[in-house]
C-alpha positions in Angstrom: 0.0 0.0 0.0 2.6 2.8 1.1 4.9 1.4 -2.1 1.6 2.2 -4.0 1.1 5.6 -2.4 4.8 6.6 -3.2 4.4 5.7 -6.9 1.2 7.5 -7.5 2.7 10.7 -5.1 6.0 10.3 -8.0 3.5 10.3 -11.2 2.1 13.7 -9.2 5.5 15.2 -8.9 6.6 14.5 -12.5 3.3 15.9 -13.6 3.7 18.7 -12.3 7.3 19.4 -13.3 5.7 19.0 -17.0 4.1 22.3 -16.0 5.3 26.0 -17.2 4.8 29.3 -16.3 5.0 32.1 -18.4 7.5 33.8 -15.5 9.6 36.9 -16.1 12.3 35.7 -13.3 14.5 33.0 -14.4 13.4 30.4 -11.1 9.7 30.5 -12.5 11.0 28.1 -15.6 10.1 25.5 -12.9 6.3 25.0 -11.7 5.7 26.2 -8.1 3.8 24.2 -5.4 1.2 26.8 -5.6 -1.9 27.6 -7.4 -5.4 29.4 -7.0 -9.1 28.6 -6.7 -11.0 30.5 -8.6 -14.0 30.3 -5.8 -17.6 29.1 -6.0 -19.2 30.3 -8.6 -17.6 30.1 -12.1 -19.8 32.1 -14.8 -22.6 31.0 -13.4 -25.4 31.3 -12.9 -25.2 35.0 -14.3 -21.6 36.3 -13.7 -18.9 36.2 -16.8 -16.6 32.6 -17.0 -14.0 35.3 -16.9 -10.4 34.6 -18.0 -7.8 34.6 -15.3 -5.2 31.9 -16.0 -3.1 34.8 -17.4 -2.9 36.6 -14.7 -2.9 34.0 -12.2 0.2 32.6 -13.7 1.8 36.0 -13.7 1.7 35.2 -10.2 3.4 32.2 -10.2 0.3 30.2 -9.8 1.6 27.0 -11.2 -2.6 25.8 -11.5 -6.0 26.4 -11.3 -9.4 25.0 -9.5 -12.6 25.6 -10.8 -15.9 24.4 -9.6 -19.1 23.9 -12.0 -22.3 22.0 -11.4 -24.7 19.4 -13.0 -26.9 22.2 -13.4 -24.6 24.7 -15.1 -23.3 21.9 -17.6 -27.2 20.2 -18.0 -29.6 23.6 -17.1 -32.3 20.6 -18.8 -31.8 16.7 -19.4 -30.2 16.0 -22.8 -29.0 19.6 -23.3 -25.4 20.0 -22.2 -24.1 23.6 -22.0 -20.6 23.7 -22.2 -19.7 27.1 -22.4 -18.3 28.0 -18.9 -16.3 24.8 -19.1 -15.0 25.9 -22.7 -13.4 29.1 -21.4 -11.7 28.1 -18.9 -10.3 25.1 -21.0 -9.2 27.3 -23.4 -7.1 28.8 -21.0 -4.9 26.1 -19.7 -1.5 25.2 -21.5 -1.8 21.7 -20.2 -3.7 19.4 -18.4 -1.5 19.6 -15.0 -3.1 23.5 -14.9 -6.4 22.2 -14.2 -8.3 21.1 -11.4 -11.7 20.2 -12.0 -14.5 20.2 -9.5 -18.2 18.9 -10.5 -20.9 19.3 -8.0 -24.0 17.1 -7.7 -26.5 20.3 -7.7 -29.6 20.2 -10.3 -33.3 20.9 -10.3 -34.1 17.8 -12.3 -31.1 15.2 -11.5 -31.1 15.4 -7.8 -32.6 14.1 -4.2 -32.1 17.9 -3.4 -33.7 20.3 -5.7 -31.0 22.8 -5.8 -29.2 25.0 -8.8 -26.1 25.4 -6.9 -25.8 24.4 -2.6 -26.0 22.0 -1.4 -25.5 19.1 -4.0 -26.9 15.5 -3.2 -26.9 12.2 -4.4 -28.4 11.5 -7.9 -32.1 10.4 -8.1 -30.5 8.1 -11.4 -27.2 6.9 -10.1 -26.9 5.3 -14.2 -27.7 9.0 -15.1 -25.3 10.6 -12.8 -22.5 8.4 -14.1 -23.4 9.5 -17.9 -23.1 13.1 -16.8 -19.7 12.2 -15.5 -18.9 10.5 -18.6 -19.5 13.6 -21.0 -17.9 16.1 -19.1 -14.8 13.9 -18.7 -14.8 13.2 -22.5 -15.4 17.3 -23.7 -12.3 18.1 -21.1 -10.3 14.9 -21.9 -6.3 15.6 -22.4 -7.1 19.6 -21.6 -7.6 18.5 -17.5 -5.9 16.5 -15.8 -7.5 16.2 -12.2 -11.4 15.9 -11.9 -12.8 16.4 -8.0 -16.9 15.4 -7.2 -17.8 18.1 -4.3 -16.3 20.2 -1.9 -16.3 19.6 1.4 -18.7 16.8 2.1 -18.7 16.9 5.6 -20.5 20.1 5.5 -23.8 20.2 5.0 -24.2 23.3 3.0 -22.2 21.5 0.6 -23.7 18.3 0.5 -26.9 17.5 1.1 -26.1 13.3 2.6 -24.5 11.3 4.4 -21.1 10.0 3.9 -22.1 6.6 2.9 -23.7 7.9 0.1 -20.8 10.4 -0.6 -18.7 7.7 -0.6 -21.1 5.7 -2.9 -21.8 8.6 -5.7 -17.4 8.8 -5.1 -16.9 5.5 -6.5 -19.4 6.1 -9.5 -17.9 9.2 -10.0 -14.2 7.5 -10.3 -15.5 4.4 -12.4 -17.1 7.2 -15.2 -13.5 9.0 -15.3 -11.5 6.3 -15.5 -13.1 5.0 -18.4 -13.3 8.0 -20.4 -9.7 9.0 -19.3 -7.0 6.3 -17.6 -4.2 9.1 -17.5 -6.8 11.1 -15.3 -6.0 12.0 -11.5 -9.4 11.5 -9.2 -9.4 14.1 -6.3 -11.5 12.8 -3.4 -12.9 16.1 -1.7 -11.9 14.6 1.6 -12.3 17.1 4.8 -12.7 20.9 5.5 -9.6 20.1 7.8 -11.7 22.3 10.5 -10.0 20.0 13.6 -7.4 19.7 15.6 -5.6 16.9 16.6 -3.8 18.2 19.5 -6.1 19.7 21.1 -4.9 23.3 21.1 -7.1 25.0 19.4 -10.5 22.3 19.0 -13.3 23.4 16.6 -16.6 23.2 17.9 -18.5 20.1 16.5 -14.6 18.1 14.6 -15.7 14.8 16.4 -18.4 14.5 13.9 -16.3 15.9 11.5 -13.5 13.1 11.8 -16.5 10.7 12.2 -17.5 11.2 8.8 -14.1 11.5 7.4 -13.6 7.3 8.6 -17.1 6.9 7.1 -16.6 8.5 4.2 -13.0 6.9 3.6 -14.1 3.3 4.3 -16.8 3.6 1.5 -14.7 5.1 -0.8 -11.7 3.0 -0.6 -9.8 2.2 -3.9 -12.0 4.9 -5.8 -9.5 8.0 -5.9 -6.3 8.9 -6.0 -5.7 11.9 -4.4 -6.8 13.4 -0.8 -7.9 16.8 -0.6 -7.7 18.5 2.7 -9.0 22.0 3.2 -6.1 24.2 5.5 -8.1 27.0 7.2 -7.9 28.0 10.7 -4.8 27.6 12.6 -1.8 27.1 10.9 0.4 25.8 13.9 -2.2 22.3 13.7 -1.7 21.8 10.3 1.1 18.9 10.2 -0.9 17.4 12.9 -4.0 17.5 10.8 -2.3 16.4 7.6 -0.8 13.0 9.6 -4.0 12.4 11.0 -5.8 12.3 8.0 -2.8 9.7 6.9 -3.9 7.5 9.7 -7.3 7.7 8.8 -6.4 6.7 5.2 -4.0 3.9 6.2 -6.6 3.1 8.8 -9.6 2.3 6.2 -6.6 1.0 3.8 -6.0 3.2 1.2 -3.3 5.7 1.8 -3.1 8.2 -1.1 -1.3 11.8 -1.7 -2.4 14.7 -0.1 -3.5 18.1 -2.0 -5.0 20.9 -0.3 -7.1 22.4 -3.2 -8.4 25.1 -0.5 -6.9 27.9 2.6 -6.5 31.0 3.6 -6.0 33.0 6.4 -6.0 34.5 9.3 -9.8 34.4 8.7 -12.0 36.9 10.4 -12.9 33.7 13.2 -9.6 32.8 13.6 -8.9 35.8 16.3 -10.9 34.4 19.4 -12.2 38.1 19.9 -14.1 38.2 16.8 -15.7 34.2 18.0 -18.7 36.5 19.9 -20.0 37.6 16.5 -20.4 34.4 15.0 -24.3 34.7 15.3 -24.3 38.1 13.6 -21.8 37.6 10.6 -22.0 34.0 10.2 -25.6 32.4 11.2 -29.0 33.5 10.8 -28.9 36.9 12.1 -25.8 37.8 9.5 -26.9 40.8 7.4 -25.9 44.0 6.2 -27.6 45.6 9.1 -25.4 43.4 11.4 -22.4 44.9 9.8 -23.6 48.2 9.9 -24.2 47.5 13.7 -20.5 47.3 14.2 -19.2 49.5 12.8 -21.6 51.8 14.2 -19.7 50.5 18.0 -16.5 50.4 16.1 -14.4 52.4 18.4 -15.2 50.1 21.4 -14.0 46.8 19.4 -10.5 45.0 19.6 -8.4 45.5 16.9 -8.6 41.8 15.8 -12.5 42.8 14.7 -11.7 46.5 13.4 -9.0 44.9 10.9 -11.6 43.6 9.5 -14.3 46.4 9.6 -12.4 49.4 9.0 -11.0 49.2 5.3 -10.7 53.3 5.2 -8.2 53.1 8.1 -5.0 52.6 6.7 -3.3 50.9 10.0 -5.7 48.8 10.4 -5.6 47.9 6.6 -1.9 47.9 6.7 -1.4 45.0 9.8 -4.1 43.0 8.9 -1.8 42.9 5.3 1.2 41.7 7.6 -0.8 39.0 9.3 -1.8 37.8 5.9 1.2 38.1 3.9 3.2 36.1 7.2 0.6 33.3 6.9 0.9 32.7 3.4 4.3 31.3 4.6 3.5 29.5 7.5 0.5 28.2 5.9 2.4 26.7 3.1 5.7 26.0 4.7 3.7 24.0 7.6 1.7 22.0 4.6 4.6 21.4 1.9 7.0 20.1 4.6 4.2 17.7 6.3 4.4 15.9 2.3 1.6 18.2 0.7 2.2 18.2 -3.0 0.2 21.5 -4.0 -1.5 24.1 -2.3 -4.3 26.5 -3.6 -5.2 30.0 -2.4 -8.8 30.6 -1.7 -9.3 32.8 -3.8 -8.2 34.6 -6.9 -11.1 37.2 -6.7 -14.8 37.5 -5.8 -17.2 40.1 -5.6 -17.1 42.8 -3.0 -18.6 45.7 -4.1 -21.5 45.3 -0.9 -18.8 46.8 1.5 -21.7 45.4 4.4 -22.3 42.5 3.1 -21.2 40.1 5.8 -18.9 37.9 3.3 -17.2 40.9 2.5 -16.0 41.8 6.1 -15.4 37.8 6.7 -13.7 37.2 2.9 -12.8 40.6 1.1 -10.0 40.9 1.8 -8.6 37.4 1.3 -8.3 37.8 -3.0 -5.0 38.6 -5.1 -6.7 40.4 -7.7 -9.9 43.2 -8.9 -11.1 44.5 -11.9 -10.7 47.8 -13.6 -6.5 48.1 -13.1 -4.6 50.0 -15.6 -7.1 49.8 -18.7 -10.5 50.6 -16.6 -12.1 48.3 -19.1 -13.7 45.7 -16.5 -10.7 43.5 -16.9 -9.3 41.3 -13.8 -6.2 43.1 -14.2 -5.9 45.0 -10.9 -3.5 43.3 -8.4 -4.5 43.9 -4.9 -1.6 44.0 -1.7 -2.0 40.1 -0.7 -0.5 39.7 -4.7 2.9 40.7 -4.1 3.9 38.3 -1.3 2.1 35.7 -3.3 3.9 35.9 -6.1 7.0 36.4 -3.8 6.7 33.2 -2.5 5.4 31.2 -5.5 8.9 32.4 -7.3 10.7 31.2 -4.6 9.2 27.7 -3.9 9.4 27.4 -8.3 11.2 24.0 -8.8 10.5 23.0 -5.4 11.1 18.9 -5.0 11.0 19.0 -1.2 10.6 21.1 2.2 12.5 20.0 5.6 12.0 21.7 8.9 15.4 22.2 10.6 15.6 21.3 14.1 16.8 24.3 16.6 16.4 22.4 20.0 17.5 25.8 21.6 14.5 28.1 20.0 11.6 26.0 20.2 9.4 29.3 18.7 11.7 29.4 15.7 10.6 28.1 12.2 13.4 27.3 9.8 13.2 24.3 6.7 15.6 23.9 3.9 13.8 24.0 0.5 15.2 21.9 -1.9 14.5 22.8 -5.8 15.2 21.6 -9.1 17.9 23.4 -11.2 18.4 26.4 -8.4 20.3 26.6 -5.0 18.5 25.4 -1.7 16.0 28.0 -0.2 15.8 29.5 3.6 12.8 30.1 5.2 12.4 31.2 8.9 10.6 33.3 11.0 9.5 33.3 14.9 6.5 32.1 15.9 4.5 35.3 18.0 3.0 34.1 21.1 -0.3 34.5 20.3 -2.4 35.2 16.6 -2.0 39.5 15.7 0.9 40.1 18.5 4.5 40.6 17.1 7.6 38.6 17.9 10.9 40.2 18.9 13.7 40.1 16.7 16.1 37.0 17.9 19.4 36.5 16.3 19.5 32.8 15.3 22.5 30.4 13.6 20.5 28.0 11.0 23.3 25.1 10.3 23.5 25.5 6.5 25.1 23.4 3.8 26.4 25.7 1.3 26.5 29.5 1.0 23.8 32.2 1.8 24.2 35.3 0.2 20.8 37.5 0.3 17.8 37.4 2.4 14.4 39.0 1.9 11.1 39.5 3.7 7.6 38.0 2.8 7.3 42.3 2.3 10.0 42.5 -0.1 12.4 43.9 2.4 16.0 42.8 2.4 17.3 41.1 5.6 20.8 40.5 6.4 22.2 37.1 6.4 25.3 36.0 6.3 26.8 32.2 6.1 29.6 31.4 8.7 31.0 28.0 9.0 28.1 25.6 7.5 26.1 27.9 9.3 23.7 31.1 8.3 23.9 33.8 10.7 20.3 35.9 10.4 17.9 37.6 12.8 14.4 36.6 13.0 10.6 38.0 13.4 7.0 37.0 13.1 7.9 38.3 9.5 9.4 35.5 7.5 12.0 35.8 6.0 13.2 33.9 2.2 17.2 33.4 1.8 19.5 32.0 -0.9 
């Protein structure tokens, strides 16, 4: 089984070092780890099927995620519409640029009469696996890895349980297969919303990791990759990674792990901001809620202005910190726990309700707008979070493997050795704060080092001294990480 695992997480990695970008610095020749979701909503049901890959390999994004549902592709039995499918095919280079999500949502074909959330299983099981069959074949050789659902443990998603997730999963992976052998299967896995250690538990995971056994003993030998969702704290992630590898060896069938989804710090993240839930998240979350706020604004923690208060400019300007940091912790903490790609939730989405409560949860979380340079409506506008992205994707181009280097002595300091094809090992470190929003203060650590270090720069495009001194780099460190080479 493991030997099994290994080939198929090999296959991945050469895949994906078949991949280009059309990079303007020499390391982006290689594919990066990293990629973007477009979000929920594709062109559909009335917005544009914009295009985006462009851009989003401009920066660095090495591939794409898209979601479309059964009745986007099939508004009416027997008449496929293809066209939001078609232009974002058109857009990819090659098949390892494309991650394909179908979800089980109709009006006709469905237990759950819905046009988008949640999905369900099909009424027609033979039907379902038809639909399957002619979206693989339209996309076949353009898309490489095909997905049914997101995030079946949550009900706003799916509309079942995960016996019949797991069911409708191997029907989905029989239809794919035999339409397209070379395809990858992506099983949507978890929303990775526990924590194995305790430190930070999620209200509600023990059902959450319930279903994940269920769903993962039903849908044993019917896909090939795992896809676990990275939001909330960081810090858990390599214990949430291996213990979704338990699980999997557990039910017998250990595959690779993608995380097709994450972003962060989210809005809920900051244990302030929990006593809002009712008012931003549940059924009380409306624009009059927001308005509420901010109305009380001056008597809120900064953790919740951040958030609220996009005309303040400090407030704009460390909640851009916090996000550009995690966007290095985040993936540093997945790619060294033996993820093989990571995808930013999201490229863009609609803001333009400043009170709508997604925008104060979400709006801030995108890499690009329209109406940039050429006003035209275009998604050319690159928005702050863009820069440390592409920052990072550059520097983790190539990348073969990540290694966390023990320093015994500073038990709050992050370092890993990056390995990459055709370029010099990479250094990344920072210092963990002691709690989510404070600051760390600057330590002055020796990293033993193989080889020379000649330049260091922060996630913020500031350079950092470093300097290499007897198989060892000499460099001080912050909550701000820091890239050397």
């Amino acid at each position: 089984m493991r030997g099994r695992m290994l080939k198929g997480a090999a296959a991945i990695c050469l895949a994906l070092n078949a991949a280009t970008g059309d990079a303007r610095e020499a390391g982006r020749a290689q594919p990066s780890p990293m990629g973007v979701n477009w979000g929920v909503l594709y062109g559909f049901p009335s917005a544009k099927s914009e295009a985006f890959m462009p851009q989003a390999r401009a920066l660095g994004a090495s591939f794409s995620r898209i979601t479309l549902y059964w009745s986007q592709l099939e508004p009416q039995e027997g008449a496929p519409r293809w066209a939001d499918l078609d232009s974002w095919l058109d857009q990819l280079k090659t098949p390892e640029e494309g991650v394909l999500t179908l979800a089980s949502a109709s009006p006709w074909a469905t237990r759950t009469k819905a046009w988008v959330f949640p999905s369900s299983p099909a009424a027609d099981p033979a039907r379902y696996e038809a639909f399957v069959r002619r979206v693989v074949a339209h996309a076949k050789g353009r898309v490489r890895y095909f997905q049914g659902e997101t995030e079946p443990n949550n009900p706003f998603f799916w509309s079942g349980s995960a016996e019949e997730y797991a069911a409708q999963q191997k029907l989905f992976y029989k239809a794919v297969k035999q339409v397209d052998p070379n395809a990858a299967v992506v099983l949507a896995g978890s929303d990775g919303l526990f924590d194995p250690t305790g430190a930070d538990p999620v209200p509600g995971q023990e059902a959450d990791l319930a279903f994940l056994n269920r769903e993962l003993a039903g849908a044993k030998g019917a896909f090939d990759l795992f896809d676990l969702h990275l939001y909330g704290n960081p810090y858990t992630i390599p214990a949430r990674v291996e213990a979704v590898r338990q699980a999997m060896r557990a039910a017998g069938t250990e595959r690779p792990i993608i995380v097709s989804e994450y972003d962060g710090p989210g809005f809920f993240e900051f244990h302030p901001n929990r006593r809002w839930f009712a008012s931003l998240q549940g059924p009380g979350a409306t624009p009059e809620a927001v308005r509420a706020l901010r109305g009380k604004a001056a008597t809120l923690p900064a953790e919740t202005r951040m958030f609220l208060n996009p005309d303040d400019p400090e407030m704009v300007h460390r909640l851009l910190v916090l996000q550009s940091n995690d966007l290095v912790v985040r993936n540093l903490l997945a790619l060294s726990s033996g993820v093989l790609r990571t995808g930013f939730f999201d490229l863009s989405h609609d803001t333009s309700q400043a009170d709508a409560p997604n925008t104060v949860l979400y709006g801030t979380l995108k890499l690009l707008d329209h109406g940039g340079d050429h006003n035209d409506g275009s998604l050319d506008r690159e928005l702050p979070l863009a820069a440390p992205f592409r920052r990072l994707a550059i520097a983790l181009a190539g990348m073969s493997r990540a290694t966390r280097i023990a320093l015994p002595t500073y038990p709050d300091v992050y370092a890993f050795r990056v390995e990459r094809r055709g370029r010099p090992p990479l250094l990344v470190a920072w210092r963990r704060p002691a709690t989510l929003g404070a600051e760390s203060e600057p330590l002055g650590i020796a990293v033993p080092w193989q080889g020379r270090v000649t330049h260091g720069t922060a996630i913020d495009g500031a350079a950092t001294p470093v300097a290499s001194e007897h198989s060892l780099v000499l460099l001080t460190v912050t909550d701000r990480p820091v890239l050397a080479e």
